[in-house]
N, C-alpha and C positions, 0 to 999 in steps of 0.2 A: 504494500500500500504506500501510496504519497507521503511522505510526514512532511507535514502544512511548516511552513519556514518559521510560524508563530512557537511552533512548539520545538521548533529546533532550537529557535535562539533562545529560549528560558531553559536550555537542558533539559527537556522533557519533564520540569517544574511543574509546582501544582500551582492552583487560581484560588483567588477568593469569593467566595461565596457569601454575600452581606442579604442579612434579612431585609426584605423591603418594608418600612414604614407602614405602622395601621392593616396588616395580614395578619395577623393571628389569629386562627379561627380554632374550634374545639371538632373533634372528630368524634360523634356520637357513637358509632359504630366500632370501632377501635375497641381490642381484647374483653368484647364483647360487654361494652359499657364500663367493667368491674373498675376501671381506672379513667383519671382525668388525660387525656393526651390531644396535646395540640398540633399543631400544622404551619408554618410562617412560608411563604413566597419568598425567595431566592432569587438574585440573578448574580451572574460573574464577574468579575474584574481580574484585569491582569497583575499583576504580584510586582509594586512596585522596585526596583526603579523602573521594570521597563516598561515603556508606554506612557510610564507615570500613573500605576496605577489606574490606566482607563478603563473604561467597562469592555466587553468583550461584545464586538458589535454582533458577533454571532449569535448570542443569546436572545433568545426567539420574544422572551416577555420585553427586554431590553428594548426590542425592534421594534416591535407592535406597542411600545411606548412614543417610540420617536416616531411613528406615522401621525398616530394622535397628536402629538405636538405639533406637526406640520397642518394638521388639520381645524387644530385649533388656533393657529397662525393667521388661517384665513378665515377664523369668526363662527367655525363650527365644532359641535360634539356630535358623535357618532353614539347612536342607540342601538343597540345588537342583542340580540339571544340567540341561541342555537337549537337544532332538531338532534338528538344522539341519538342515531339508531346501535344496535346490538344483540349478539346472540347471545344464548347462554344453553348450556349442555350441561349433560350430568358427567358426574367423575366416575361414579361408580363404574364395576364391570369392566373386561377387558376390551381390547379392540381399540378399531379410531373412535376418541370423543367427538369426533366432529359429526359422526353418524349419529351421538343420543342426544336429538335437544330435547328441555325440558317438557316441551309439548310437538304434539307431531301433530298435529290441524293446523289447518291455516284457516285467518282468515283476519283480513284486518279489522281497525277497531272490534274483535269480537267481544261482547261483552262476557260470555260463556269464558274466553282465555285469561282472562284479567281476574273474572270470579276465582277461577282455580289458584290462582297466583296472588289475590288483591292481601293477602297479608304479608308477603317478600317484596311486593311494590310499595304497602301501605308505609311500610318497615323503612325501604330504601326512601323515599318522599321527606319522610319524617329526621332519617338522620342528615340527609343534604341540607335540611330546613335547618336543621341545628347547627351545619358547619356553614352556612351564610348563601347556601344554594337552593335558590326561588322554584320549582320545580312548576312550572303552571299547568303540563300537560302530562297522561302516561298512555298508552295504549298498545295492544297487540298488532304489529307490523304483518307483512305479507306471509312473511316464509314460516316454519313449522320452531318455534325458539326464540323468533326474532323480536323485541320489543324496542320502546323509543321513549326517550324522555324528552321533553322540552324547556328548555329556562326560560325563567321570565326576561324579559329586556331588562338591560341595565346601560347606563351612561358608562362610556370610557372602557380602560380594561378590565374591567370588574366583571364583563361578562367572559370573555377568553378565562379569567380565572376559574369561572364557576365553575365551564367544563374541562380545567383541568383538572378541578377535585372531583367532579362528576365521573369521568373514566375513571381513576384510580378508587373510588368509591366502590364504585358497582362491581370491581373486579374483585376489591378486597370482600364485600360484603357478601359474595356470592361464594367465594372460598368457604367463608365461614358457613357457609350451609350443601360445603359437598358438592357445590356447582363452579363451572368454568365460563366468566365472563370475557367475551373477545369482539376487539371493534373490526378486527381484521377484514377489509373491505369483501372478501369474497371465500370464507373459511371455508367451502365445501365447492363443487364444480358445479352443484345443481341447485343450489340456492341464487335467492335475489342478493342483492348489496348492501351491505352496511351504507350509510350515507350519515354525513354531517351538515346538513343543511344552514346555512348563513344568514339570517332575516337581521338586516338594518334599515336605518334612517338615518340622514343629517338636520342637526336641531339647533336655531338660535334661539337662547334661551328657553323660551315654554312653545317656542314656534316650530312646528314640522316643516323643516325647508322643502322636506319631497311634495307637501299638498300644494295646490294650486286652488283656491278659493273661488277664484272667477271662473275657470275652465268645466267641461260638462265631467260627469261621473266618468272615471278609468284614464283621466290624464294625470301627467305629471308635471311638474313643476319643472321650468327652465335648469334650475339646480337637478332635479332630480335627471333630466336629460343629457346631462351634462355629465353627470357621474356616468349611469350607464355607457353612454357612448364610451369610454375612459373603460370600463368593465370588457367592453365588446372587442377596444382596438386590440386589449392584453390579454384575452380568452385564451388562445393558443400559450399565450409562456404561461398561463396561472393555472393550466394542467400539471404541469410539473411541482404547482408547492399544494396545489388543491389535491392531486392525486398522487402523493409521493412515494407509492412503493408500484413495484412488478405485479403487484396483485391487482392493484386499482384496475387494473385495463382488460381484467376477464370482465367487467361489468360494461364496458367502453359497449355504448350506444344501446344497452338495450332498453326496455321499457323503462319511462319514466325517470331514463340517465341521458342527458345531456349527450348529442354526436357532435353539437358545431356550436359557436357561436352565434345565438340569438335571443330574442327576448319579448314573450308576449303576456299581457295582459290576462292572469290569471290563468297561466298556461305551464302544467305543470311538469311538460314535456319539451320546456324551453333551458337554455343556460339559466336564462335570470325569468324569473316570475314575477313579472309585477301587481302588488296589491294596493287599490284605491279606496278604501269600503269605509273610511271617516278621515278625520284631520289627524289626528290621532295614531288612526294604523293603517297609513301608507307606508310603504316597505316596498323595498327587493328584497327576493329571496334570490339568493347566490346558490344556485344549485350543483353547482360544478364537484365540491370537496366532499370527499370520502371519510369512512369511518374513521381510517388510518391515519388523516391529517391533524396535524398541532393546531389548535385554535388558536395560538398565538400567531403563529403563521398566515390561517387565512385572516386574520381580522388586516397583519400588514400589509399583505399582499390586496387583498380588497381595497384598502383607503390609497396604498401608493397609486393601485393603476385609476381609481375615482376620482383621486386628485390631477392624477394629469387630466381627467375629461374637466376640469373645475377649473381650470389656470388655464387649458388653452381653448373653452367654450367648444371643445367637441360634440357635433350633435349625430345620434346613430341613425342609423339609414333608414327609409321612410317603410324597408321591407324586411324591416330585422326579425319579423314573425317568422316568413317564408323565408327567408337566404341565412346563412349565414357562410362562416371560413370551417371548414370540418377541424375538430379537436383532435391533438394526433391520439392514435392508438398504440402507443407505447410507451415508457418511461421513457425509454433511450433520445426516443423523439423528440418529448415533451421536454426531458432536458436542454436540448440544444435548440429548442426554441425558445428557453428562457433566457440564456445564455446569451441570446443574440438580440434580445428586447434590453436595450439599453437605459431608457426610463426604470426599467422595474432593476436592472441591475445595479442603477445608481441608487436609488430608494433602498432597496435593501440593504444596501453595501457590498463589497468587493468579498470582506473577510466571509460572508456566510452564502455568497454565493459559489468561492469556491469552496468551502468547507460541504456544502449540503451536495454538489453536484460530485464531489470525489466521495463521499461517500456512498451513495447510492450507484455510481459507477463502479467503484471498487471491493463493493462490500455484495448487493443486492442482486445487482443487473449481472457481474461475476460471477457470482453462485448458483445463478440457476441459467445462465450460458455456461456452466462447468457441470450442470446436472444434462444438457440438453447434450451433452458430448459423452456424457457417459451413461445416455439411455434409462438414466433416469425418470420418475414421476417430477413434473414440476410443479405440481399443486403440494407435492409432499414435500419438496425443499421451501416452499413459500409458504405455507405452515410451520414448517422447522424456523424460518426469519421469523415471523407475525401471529401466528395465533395466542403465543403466551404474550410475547411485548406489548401487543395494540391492546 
């Protein structure tokens, strides 16, 4: 593998890790109540002298800080919750886990699936409540295991934070009862997709900048046209932080997954769905990012490519329902078309652009191009990467 020149010149030295300010939240669920155990948010800095102890712009909360600052540069805050879909299987018994999820019907919203579960959902609702995470929705997803939580909107990064305690939650909480929680975007060959669905707004003050007050029901605001078009131009590079592993792209284009860059009104078979239904809860929904993506990531990767449509008054094509650029269908792809979106590479910065692209080149995209040469399963090596980590 590459060793990054950062970590060459510290002598492969360690970083600091400083608690960030006003995080500490309590973990309900933790060694199963009998004890008080807390939680604090983290980000990195590098080990002064060198750098002078600067932060590590690779650090994903870090990032998805400094967009918001840019964002609020120009007079706005950003309102977001997320969709977290998920499987959950049993441990028990031998064989693949990925064959026993905990229910084998399908059927979404069922309320039959939720009955049988509603006190490990009621359970999981209840401890996110207590560690500072708004839980507005729960429901049974398509596939036979699959379910979905949704956070409430929150100003700034406070919602990226929620779902990062939200996966490590549902995964520990599920341990504790014998069960295997995984956001892994496509954990079996015959199931639908994990997804991370993105629902924001830009707000001055108590004002929804995406509403448009004069215009008829299902428009958007000049601002709001402006972001999206900014969303559309960078669809193709924001496959690569939206979809960031080999697994993502077993799901590439099917039902109710994003094939191209576009965006229709209450169209749930678009990149971005847009919702007009009060002043209040007009939104895009960012449908591009998988189970497997860092919410810190797509919240920066969202506002950097919404802010270039915001600064350079981009407005999207008059046929973004019907047309759009096709999404690539690969990492490999989608990598080097990030890589070549100079906007997003400047926004994120240099150090975590090339830190995230050598590792997923040299780590991910290698090992199961090293499974496909030795006749290998490559759902099995992509399970071996994701099913325990996501």
């Amino acid at each position: 593998m590459t060793n990054h020149r950062e970590v060459m010149e510290v002598n492969f030295g360690n970083a600091i890790v400083r608690p960030m300010p006003r995080t500490l939240h309590n973990l309900p669920w933790a060694a199963h109540d009998k004890y008080r155990i807390g939680e604090v948010f983290c980000e990195t800095f590098w080990i002064p002298p060198y750098r002078d102890g600067a932060p590590q712009t690779a650090c994903t909360r870090y990032m998805a800080r400094t967009q918001l600052d840019r964002l609020s540069a120009l007079g706005y805050q950003l309102m977001s919750g997320y969709e977290a879909e998920f499987f959950m299987f049993r441990k028990d018994g031998d064989g693949d886990m990925a064959s026993r999820p905990v229910f084998s019907c399908t059927g979404f919203y069922s309320s039959v699936i939720m009955s049988e579960h509603e006190e490990l959902m009621c359970w999981m609702a209840k401890c996110l409540s207590g560690a500072g995470v708004d839980i507005e929705s729960m429901h049974a997803e398509y596939e036979p295991g699959q379910l979905e939580l949704a956070t409430a909107p929150k100003f700034g990064i406070r919602s990226a934070d929620d779902v990062f305690v939200l996966k490590n939650a549902v995964k520990e909480m599920c341990a504790l009862r014998d069960l295997h929680a995984t956001f892994m975007t496509k954990p079996a060959t015959s199931e639908d997709s994990n997804q991370l669905h993105f629902n924001h707004s830009l707000w001055i003050g108590e004002r929804n900048a995406f509403h448009d007050p004069v215009k008829v029901h299902g428009s958007l605001s000049t601002v709001g046209r402006h972001w999206i078009a900014g969303l559309l131009k960078h669809g193709v590079a924001l496959s690569a932080l939206c979809r960031p592993t080999v697994n993502c792209y077993r799901g590439f284009g099917e039902w109710l997954s994003p094939g191209k860059t576009d965006c229709g009104h209450e169209n749930r078979n678009t990149m971005l769905r847009v919702v007009t239904t009060s002043p209040r809860t007009t939104y895009i929904e960012n449908r591009l990012p998988s189970g497997a993506a860092n919410p810190y990531v797509i919240l920066a990767a969202t506002v950097a490519a919404g802010i270039d449509g915001l600064v350079n008054r981009l407005e999207p094509p008059s046929d973004a329902e019907d047309h759009g650029e096709p999404l690539p269908s690969s990492l490999s792809e989608a990598l080097l078309a990030l890589e070549e979106d100079k906007v997003l590479c400047d926004a994120l910065g240099e150090e975590f652009i090339r830190w995230f692209s050598s590792v997923k080149r040299e780590v991910e995209i290698a090992k199961v191009n090293k499974a496909k040469e030795e006749e290998r399963d490559e759902m099995e090596v992509e399970r071996e990467l994701y099913f325990d980590m996501l």
